[in-house]
C-alpha positions in Angstrom: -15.5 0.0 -4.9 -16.3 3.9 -4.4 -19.9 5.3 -5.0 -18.9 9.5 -5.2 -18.6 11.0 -8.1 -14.8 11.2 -9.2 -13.9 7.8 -8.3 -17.5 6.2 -8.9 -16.6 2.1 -10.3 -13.1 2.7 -9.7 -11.6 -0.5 -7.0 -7.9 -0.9 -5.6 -5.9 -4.2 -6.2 -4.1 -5.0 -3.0 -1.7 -8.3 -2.5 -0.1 -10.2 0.3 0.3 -12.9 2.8 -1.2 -12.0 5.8 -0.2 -14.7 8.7 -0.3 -12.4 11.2 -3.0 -10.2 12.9 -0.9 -7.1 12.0 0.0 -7.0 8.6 0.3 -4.6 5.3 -0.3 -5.5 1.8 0.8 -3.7 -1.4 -1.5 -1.7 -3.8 -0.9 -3.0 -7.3 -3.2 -1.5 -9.3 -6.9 -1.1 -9.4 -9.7 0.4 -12.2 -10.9 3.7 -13.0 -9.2 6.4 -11.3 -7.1 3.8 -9.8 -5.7 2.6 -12.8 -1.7 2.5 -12.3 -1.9 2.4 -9.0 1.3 2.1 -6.3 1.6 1.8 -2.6 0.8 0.1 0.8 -2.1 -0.7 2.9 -1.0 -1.3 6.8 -3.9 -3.6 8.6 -4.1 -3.0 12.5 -6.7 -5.6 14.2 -8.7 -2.5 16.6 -10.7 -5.3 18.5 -11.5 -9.1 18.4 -15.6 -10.1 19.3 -15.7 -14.1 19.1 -14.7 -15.3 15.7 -14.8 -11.4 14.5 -11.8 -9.3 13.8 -12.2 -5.6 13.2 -9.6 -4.3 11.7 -8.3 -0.7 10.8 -6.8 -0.4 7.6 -5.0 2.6 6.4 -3.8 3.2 2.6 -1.4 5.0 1.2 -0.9 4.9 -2.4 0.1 6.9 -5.4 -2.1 7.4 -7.8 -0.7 9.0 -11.3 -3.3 11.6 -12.8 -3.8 10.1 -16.2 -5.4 12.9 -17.8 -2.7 15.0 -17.5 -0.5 13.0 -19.6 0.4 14.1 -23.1 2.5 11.7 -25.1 4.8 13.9 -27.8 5.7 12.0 -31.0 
């Protein structure tokens, strides 16, 4: 969940099966400013301590700007 302003509350929904250390997952959604949310998260295992994993994650998504939308009748 982000804390700043703009996306304060909002979360991203991300899916998969992740068997391996190296793996990507895909953005289906999320709340808030996230709402309608498309796109892929790639996970990178950066180093292994004991039972600990740290992993590098980076997201790229598309994000519609919902209050741009204006629905005509």
């Amino acid at each position: 969940m982000h804390d700043t302003c703009r996306f304060k509350g909002s979360t991203l929904q991300a899916m998969g099966v992740a068997p391996n250390l190296d793996d990507e997952y895909s953005i289906d959604g999320g709340s808030g400013e996230f709402a309608l949310a498309n796109g892929v998260v790639n996970r990178v295992v950066y180093s292994r301590e004991g039972n600990t994993d740290i992993d590098r994650l980076t997201v790229k998504g598309f994000i519609p700007i919902m209050r741009d939308l204006h629905v005509s009748s």
